[in-house]
C-alpha positions in Angstrom: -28.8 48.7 -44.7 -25.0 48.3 -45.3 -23.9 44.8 -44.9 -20.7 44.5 -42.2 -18.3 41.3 -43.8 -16.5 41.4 -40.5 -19.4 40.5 -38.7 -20.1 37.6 -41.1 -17.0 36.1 -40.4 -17.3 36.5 -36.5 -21.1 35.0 -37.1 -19.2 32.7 -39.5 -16.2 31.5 -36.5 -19.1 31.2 -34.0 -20.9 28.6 -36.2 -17.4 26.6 -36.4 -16.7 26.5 -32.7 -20.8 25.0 -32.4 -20.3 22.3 -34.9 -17.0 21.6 -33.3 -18.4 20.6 -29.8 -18.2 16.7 -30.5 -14.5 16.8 -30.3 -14.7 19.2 -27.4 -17.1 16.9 -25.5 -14.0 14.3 -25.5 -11.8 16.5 -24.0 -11.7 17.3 -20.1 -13.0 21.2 -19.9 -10.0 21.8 -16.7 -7.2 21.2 -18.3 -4.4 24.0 -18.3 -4.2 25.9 -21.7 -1.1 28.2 -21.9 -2.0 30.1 -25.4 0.8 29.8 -28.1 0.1 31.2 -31.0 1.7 31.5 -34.3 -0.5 33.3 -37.3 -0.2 31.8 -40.5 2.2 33.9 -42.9 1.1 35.3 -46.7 4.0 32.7 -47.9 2.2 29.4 -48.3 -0.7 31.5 -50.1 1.6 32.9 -52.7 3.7 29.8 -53.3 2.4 28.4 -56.6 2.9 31.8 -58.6 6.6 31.8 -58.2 6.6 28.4 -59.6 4.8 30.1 -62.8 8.0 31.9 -63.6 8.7 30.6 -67.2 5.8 31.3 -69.0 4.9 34.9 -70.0 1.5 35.5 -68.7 2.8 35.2 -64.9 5.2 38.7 -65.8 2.7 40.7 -66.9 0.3 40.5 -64.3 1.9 41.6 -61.5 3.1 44.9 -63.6 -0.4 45.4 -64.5 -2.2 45.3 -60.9 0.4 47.6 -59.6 -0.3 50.0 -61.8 -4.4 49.2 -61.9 -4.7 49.4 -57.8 -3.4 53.3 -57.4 -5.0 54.7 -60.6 -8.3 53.4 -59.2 -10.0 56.1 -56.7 -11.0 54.4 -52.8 -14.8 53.8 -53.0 -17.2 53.0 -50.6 -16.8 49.7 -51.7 -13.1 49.6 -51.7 -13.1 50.9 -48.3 -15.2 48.0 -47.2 -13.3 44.8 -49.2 -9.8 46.0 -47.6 -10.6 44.0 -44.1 -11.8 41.3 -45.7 -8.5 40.6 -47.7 -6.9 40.4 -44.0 -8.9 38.4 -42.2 -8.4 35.7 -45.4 -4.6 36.0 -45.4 -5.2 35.0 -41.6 -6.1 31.1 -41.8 -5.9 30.2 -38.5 -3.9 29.5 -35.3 -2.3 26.4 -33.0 -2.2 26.4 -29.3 -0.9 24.3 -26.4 -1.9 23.8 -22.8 1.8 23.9 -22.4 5.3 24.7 -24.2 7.1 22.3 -22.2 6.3 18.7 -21.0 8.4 15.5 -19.7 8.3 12.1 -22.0 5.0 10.2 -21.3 2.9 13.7 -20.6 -0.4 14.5 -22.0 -0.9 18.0 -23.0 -4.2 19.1 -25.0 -3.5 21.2 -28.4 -6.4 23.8 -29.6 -6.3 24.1 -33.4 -9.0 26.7 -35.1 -9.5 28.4 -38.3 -11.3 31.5 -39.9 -12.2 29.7 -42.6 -10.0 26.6 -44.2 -11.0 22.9 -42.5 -8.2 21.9 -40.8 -7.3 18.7 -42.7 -3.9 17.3 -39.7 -2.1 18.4 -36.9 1.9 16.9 -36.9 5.0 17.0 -34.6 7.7 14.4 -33.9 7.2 15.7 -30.9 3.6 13.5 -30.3 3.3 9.8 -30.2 1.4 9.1 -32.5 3.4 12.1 -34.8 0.5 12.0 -37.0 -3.5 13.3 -36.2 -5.6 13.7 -39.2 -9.2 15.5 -38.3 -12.4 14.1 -39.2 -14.5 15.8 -41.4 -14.7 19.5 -42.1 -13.9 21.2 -39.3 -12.5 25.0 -38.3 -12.0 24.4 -35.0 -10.1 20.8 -33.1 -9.1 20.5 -29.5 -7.6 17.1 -29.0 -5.3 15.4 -26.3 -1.9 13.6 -27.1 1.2 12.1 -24.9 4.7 13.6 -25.8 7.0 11.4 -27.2 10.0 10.2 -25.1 12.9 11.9 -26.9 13.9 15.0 -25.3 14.0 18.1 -27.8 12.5 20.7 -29.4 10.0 20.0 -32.3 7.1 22.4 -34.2 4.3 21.3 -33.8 1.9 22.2 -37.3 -1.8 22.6 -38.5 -2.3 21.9 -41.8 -5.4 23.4 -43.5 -7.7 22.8 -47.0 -6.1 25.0 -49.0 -2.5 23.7 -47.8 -1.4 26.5 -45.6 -0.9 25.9 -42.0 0.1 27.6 -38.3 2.7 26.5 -36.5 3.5 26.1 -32.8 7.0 25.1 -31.2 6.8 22.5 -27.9 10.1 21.5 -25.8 10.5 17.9 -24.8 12.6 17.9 -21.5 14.7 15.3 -20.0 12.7 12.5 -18.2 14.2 12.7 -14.4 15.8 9.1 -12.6 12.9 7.7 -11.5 14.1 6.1 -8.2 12.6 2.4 -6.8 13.8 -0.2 -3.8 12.4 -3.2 -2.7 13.9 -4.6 0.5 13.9 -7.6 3.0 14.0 -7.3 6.8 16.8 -9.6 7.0 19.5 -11.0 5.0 18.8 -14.8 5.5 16.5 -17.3 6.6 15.5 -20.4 7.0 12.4 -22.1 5.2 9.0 -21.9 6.8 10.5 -18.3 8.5 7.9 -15.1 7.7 9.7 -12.2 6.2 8.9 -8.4 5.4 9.4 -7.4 1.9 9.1 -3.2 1.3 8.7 -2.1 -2.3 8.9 1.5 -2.5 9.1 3.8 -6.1 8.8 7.3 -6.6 7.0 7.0 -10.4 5.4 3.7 -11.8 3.3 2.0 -9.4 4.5 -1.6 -8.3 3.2 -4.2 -10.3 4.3 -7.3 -8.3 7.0 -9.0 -6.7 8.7 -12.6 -7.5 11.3 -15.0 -6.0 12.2 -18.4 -6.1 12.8 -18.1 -2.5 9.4 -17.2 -1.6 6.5 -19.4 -1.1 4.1 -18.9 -3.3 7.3 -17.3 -5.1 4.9 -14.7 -7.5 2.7 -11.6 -5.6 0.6 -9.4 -7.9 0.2 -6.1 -6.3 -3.2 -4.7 -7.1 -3.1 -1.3 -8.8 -2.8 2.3 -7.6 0.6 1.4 -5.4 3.7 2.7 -5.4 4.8 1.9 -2.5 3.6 -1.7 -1.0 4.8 -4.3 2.3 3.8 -7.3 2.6 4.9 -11.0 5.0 5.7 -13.8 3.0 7.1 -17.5 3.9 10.5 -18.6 2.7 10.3 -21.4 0.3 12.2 -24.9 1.1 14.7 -24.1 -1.5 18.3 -23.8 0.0 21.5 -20.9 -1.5 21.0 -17.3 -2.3 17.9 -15.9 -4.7 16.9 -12.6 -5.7 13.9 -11.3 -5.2 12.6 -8.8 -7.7 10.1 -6.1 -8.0 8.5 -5.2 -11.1 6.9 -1.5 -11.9 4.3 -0.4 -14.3 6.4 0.9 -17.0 8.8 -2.5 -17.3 11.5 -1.2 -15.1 12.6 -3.5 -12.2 14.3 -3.6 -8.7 16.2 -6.1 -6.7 17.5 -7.3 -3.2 18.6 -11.2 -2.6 17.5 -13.4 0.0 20.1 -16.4 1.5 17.7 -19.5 2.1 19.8 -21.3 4.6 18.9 -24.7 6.1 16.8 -25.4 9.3 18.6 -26.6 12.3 16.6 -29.2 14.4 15.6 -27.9 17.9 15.0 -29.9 20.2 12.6 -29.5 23.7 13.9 -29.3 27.0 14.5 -27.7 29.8 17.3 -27.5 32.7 17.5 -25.9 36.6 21.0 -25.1 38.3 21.7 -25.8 40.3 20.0 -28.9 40.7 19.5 -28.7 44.5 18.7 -25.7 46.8 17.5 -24.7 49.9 13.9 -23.4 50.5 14.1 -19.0 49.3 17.0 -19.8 47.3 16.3 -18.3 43.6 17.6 -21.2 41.0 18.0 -20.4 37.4 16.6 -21.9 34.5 17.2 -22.9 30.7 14.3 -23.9 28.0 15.0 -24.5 24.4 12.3 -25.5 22.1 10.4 -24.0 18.6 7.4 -22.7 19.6 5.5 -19.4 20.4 5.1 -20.0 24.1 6.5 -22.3 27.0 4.7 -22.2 30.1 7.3 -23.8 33.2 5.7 -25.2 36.4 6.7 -27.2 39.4 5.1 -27.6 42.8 8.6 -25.8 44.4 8.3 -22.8 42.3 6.3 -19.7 44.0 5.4 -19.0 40.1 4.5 -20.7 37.2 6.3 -18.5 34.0 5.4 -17.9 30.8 8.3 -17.5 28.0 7.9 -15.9 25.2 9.9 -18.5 22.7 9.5 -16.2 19.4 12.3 -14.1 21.1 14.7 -17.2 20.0 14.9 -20.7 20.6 16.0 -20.7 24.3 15.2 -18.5 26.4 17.1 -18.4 30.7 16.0 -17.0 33.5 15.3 -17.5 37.4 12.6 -18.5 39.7 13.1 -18.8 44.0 12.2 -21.4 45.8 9.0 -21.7 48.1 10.2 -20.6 51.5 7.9 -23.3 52.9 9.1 -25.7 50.3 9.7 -28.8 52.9 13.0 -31.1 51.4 12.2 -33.0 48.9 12.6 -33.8 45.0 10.1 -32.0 43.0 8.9 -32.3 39.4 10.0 -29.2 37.1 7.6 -29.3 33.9 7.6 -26.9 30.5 4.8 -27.6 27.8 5.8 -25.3 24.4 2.6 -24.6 22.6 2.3 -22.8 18.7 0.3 -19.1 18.6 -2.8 -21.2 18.5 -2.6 -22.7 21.7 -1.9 -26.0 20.5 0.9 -28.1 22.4 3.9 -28.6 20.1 6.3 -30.3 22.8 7.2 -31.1 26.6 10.0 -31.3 28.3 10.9 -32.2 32.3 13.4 -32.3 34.9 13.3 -32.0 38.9 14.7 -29.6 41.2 15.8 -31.2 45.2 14.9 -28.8 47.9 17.4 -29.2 50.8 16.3 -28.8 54.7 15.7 -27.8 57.1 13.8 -24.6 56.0 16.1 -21.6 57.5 15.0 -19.4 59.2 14.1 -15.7 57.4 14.6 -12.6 59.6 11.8 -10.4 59.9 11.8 -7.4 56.9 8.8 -5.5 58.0 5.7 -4.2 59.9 3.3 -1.6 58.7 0.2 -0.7 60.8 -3.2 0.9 59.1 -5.8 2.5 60.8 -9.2 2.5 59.3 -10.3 4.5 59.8 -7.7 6.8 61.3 -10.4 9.9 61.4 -13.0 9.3 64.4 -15.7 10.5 66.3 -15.5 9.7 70.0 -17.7 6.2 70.7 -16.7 4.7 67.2 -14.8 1.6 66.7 -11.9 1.3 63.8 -9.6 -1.8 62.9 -5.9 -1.6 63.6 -4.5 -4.0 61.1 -0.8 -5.4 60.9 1.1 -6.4 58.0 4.3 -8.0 58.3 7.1 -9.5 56.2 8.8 -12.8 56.7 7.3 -13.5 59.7 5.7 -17.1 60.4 2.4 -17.2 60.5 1.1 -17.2 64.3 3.7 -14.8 65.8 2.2 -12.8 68.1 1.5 -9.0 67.8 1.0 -6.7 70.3 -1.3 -3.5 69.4 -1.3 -0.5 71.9 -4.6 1.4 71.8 -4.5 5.0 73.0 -5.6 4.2 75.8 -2.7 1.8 76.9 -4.7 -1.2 76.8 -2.9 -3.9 74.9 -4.7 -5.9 72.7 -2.2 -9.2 71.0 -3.5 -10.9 67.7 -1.4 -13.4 65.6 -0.6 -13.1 62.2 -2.5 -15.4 59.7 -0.1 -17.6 56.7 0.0 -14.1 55.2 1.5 -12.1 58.0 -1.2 -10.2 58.3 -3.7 -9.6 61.5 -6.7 -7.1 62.7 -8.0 -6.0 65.7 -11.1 -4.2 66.3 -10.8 -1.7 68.9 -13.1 1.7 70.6 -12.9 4.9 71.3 -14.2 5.7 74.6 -17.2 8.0 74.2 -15.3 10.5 76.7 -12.4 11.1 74.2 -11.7 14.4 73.6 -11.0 15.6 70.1 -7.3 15.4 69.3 -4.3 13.3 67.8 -3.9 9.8 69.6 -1.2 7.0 68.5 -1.7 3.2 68.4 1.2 1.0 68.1 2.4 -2.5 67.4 5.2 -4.2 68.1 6.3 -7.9 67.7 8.1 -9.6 70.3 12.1 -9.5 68.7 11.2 -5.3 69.6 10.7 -4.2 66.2 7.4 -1.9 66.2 5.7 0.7 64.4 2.5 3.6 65.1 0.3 5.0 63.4 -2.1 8.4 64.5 -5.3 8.6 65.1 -7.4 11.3 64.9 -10.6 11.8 67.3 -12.7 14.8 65.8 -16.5 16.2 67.3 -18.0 15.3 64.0 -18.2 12.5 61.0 -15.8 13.8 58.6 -16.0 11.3 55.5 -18.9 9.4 54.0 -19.3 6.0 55.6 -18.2 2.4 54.0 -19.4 -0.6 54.0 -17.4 -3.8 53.0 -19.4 -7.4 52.9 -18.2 -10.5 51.3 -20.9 -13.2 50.2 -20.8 -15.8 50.8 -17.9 -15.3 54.0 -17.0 -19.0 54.1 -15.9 -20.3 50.9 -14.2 -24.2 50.2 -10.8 -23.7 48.1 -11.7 -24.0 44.5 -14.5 -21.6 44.7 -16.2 -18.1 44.0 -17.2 -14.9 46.0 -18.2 -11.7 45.7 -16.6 -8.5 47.3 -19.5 -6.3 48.1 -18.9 -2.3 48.9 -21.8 -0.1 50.8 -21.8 3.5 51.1 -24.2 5.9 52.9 -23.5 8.3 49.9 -26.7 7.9 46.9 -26.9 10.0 44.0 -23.3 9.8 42.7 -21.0 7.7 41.1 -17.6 6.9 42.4 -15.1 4.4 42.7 -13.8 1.9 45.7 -11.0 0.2 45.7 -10.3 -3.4 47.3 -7.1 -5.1 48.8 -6.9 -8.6 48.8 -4.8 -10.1 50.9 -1.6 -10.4 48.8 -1.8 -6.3 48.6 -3.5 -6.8 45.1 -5.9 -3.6 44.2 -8.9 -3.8 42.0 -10.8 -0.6 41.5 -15.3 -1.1 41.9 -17.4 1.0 40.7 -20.5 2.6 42.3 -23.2 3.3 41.2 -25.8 6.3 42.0 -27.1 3.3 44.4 -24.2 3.8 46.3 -23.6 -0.2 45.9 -20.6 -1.9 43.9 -19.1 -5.4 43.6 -16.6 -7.7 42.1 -16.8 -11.4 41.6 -13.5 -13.4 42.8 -12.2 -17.0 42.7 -10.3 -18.8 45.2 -7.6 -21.0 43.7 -8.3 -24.7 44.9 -4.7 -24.8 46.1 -5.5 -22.0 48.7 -4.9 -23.0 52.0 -7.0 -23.3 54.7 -7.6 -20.0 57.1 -8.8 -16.6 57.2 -8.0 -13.6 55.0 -8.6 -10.2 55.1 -10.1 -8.2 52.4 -9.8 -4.1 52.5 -12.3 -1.6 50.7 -11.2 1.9 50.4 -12.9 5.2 48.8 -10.8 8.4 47.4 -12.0 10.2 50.5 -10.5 8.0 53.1 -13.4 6.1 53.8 -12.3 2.2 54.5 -13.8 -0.6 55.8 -12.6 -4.9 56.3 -14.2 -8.1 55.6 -13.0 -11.6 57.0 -13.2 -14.8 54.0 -12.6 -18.1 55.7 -11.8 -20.8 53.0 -11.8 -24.1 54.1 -10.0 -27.2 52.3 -11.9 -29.6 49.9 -10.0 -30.9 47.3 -6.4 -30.4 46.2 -5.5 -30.1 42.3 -4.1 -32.8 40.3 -1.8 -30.5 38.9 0.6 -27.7 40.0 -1.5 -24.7 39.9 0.6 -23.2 42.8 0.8 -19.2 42.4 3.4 -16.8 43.5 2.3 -15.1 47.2 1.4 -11.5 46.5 0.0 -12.1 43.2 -4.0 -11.9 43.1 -4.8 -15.8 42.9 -3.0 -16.6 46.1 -5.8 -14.7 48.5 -8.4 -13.1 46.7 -7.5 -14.6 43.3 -7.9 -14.0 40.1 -11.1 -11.4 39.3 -13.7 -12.6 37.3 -14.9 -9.1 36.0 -15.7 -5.7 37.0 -19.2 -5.5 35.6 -21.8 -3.1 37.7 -23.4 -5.2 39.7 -27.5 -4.9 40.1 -28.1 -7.1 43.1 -27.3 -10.2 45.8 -29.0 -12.2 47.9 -27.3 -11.7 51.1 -29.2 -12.5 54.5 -32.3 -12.7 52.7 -32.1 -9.2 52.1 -31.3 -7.6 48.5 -28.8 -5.3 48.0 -29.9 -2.8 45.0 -30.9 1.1 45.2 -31.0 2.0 48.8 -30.5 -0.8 50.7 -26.9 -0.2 50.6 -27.0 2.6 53.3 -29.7 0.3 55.4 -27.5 -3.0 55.6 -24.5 -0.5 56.6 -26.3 0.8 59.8 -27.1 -2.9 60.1 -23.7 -4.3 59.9 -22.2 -1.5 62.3 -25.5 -2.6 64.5 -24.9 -5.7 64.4 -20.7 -5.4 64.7 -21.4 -3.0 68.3 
C-alpha cells in the first residue's frame, strides 16, 4: 500500500484542533469570525543562511544543489516528497472575527498551525499587547479588548521554530459619547422634593451626588443608562452642583440654587365681609399643606383646596338662599397628604336680610310612565327652580280634571293620576302650570297593549330619622336577564343598579343628619323606558355639632351619599323576602295594593 503524507498531515491538523479544545471551551462558540488570513512567507525560514555569508562552506552549497536537483531523474519517490516540502514552507495562519473595532471592543483572534506550536500572539493593537500560549499547541482561539488608540497595527503569530503569520486590524476613532443629568427646576427651598433625570448614550450611570441633596450620595444599581429618581433638598443655602457619575469615570453636571424657606402662615379671608342670602362671596386661604377643607354653616358647600398647587389658593362660594341674617362662622383646617391636621385658620361671613326674593327659573314635567294602556295609573311629577317650597302647582290630566299639589323644600311634587278604562289609543297631553302663568306639557301616549317591561321602585325602610340609612330597592317583571336601573334622588343625582337574572337590584343610601324634615321623591328608571317613584319621609332627631351642610343638588342633600353598589341578595320588607322571583310578586302587590 503506498503511504499518502498529505493525508498524514490533515490526520496530523485534526489531532491539533482536538487537543486544542480547552482553549476553545473558554471562548463563546457565536461570535462573528471574519477570516483574515495571511500565509507565512519562505523568508523567516531561510534567514539564518544569509547570515552564513563569510565563511566558505555556505558558497558552495547552494552551487552544488542547483546543479544535483536537475541532473537527478523524478522518481516515484520524488514525485511524492514535492507536496510535502509545501505544506512545511506553510506554518500557519492568523485570523480575526473582525478587521476593524472601536477602543474598549472585544474581538476573538483564531491562530493555527500545520505543524510549529505557536509559542505568542502580539499587536499594539490589544491591551494586554502581549499573549503567550500555554503549552504546545497548533491551534489558539482567544478573546482580547482593543486598545484605545486609534490606528492601524499587525497583529502577529509567532511559532517554535521562529516564523510567524501576520494579520493587520484597524483601530477606529471612539465616537462622543453623549450624557445629561438634569433637575426639574432651577431652585428650591429645603425640605422641597425634586426630579433628577440622568440620561447617557454609552456607560451606564453609576450614581449621582450633591451637597444640596439629602442624603447628598445615590448609587444607581447596575445595568442603567438612563435613571430618575425624587430626592429632598438638603438645608444647606447658595448654589451646588449636582453631578452624575458613569461607569467608565466620565461625569455630567447641572446646579441646583438652595434658596431659604419663607414662613407661611394659616389663614383664611371672605369679601366681602357681608352679603345678602344667593350672593356668591369670594375667598382666600394661605397655608403649607396638602389639603384645606373650608366650611361654614352659610356656605351651600363645604370645598376642598388642593394647597400643593401653591401656598394660597382663591376662589368663590354663594350664599345659602335660605341663609336667615346673621353672623356666621367661616372655618379652614389644612391637613399634610396623610390626613393629619397641620393648621386652622377662621373668620366669619354676616348675611344681610331680608332674604330677596328669587324669580322663578324653571318647570319641567315627567310622565312615568308616558306609554299606557287604558285603566293604568302613571305619576305626573313637577320639578321647578327657585320656587319656595309649598307653591302650588296645578297639573291638567287629559281629561281636564285639575289635580293641584305643592312643591316640597326641593321644588319638586307628584301626583298620581288614571286613565279612564274607555280611553282610546292615541296621543294625550298633561300640563302644569304655577300660578305667576308659567307652565309646561308633556304627551302621553295610551296604546291597546303593555309596551315595556314593568318596574317596580320600593324604599326600605320609607320613614327614616335624619342621620340615618336606607335602601333603594328596584323590581322588574323581567327574570332571566341582567340589566341595569338607574335611580334619581331628589337633588337630580343618578346612580346606576344592577339587576340581577332575579330581576331584583338595590343600593344602600344615607341621609345626612342635617337633612331636613319632609318628604322626597326618589325615581327608578330602566333603558327601555320603564320608570317607577318611591316617597322617603325623614323626620328630625338630632342636629350635628358641626357644619356638615352640603350644597342642594349634590347627592348628600336628598338621597345622600351611596354607600355602595354591591348586588344585593335579599331584604326583609313586609315580612316578605325579596330574592329570585319575588321581585315580580311584590310588584303586582304594590300596583294591588297602590289601585
Amino acid at each position: 500500500m503506498r503511504f499518502n503524507k498529505s493525508l498524514a498531515a490533515a490526520g496530523a491538523l485534526g489531532l491539533a484542533v482536538l487537543t486544542a479544545s480547552p482553549a476553545l471551551a473558554d471562548t463563546p462558540t457565536d461570535l462573528p469570525v471574519a477570516p483574515v488570513e495571511t500565509s507565512s512567507p519562505e523568508a523567516p525560514v531561510e534567514t539564518p543562511k544569509p547570515s552564513d555569508k563569510p565563511t566558505p562552506k555556505p558558497s558552495e552549497k547552494p552551487s552544488e544543489k542547483p546543479s544535483a536537483k536537475p541532473s537527478q531523474k523524478p522518481s516515484a519517490s520524488a514525485s511524492t516528497k514535492a507536496p510535502e516540502k509545501k505544506e512545511v514552507e506553510q506554518k500557519g495562519s492568523i485570523t480575526l472575527s473582525s478587521t476593524t473595532a472601536k477602543p474598549g471592543e472585544i474581538i476573538t483572534v483564531s491562530v493555527t498551525s500545520t505543524r510549529e506550536a505557536i509559542t505568542a500572539i502580539t499587536s499594539r493593537g490589544f491591551n494586554p499587547p502581549s499573549w503567550n500560549v500555554p503549552g504546545k499547541r497548533t491551534e489558539y482561539r482567544f478573546q482580547v479588548r482593543v486598545s484605545e488608540t486609534p490606528g492601524e497595527y499587525p497583529v502577529d503569530a509567532h511559532f517554535a521554530d521562529g516564523s510567524s503569520a501576520r494579520a493587520v486590524l484597524t483601530v477606529e476613532k471612539q465616537a462622543a459619547v453623549k450624557t445629561s443629568i438634569t433637575v426639574d427646576r432651577a431652585s428650591a427651598k429645603p425640605g422641597d422634593i425634586v426630579n433628577v433625570s440622568v440620561k447617557s448614550d454609552g456607560p451606564d450611570v453609576k450614581a449621582i451626588t450633591s451637597r444640596a441633596f439629602s442624603p447628598g450620595s445615590w448609587n444607581v444599581p447596575a445595568g442603567y443608562k438612563e435613571y430618575r429618581f425624587q430626592v429632598r433638598v438638603s438645608g444647606e443655602l447658595g448654589e451646588h452642583p449636582v453631578d452624575a457619575h458613569f461607569a467608565d469615570g466620565s461625569s455630567a453636571r447641572t446646579t441646583l440654587t438652595v434658596e431659604k424657606s419663607v414662613d407661611v402662615k394659616y389663614g383664611i379671608a371672605v369679601t366681602p365681609s357681608a352679603a345678602e342670602p344667593g350672593d356668591k362671596v369670594s375667598y382666600t386661604v394661605t397655608g403649607k399643606a396638602a389639603d384645606a377643607y373650608i366650611e361654614s354653616p352659610a356656605f351651600w358647600a363645604k370645598i376642598t383646596e388642593n394647597m400643593t398647587l401653591g401656598t394660597t389658593r382663591t376662589g368663590t362660594v354663594p350664599i345659602r338662599p335660605d341663609a336667615k341674617p346673621g353672623v356666621y362662622p367661616v372655618d379652614v383646617v389644612f391637613k399634610d397628604a396623610a390626613g393629619r391636621t397641620v393648621g386652622t385658620a377662621s373668620t366669619t361671613i354676616t348675611v344681610k336680610g331680608p332674604v330677596k326674593p328669587v324669580p322663578v327659573t324653571g318647570l319641567e314635567l315627567d310622565l312615568s310612565p308616558s306609554k299606557i294602556v287604558a285603566g293604568q295609573s302613571y305619576y305626573a311629577g313637577v320639578t321647578t327652580t327657585n320656587v319656595k317650597a309649598g307653591t302650588p302647582v296645578t297639573i291638567t290630566d287629559p281629561a281636564g280634571r285639575k289635580h293641584v299639589v305643592r312643591v316640597d323644600s326641593w321644588g319638586e311634587a307628584h301626583v298620581k293620576l288614571t286613565s279612564p278604562k274607555g280611553t282610546r289609543p292615541g296621543a294625550y297631553t298633561v300640563r302644569a302650570s304655577l300660578d305667576g302663568g308659567q307652565s309646561t306639557s308633556a304627551r302621553l301616549t295610551v296604546v291597546k297593549r303593555h309596551p315595556h317591561t314593568q318596574l317596580a321602585l320600593i324604599l326600605d325602610p320609607d320613614k327614616v330619622y335624619a342621620g340615618g340609612k336606607f335602601t333603594a330597592i328596584v323590581a322588574t317583571s323581567s327574570f332571566g336577564k341582567t340589566t341595569k336601573a338607574t335611580i334619581t334622588d331628589p337633588s337630580g343625582k343618578r346612580f346606576t343598579v344592577k339587576v340581577g337574572k332575579s330581576g331584583v337590584g338595590a343600593k344602600k343610601f344615607h341621609v345626612p343628619s342635617s337633612t331636613r324634615a319632609g318628604t322626597y321623591w326618589f325615581k327608578a328608571k330602566l333603558a327601555n323606558g320603564a320608570t317607577d317613584w318611591a316617597k322617603l319621609t325623614v323626620k328630625p332627631r338630632y342636629r350635628a355639632s358641626g357644619f356638615t351642610l352640603t350644597p342642594k343638588g349634590g347627592a348628600d342633600t336628598g338621597g345622600g351619599l351611596p354607600q355602595g353598589n354591591a348586588g344585593y341578595g335579599g331584604v326583609a320588607l313586609g315580612g316578605m323576602l325579596i330574592a329570585g322571583g319575588a321581585g315580580s310578586a311584590l310588584f303586582v302587590r304594590r300596583r294591588t295594593d297602590e289601585a
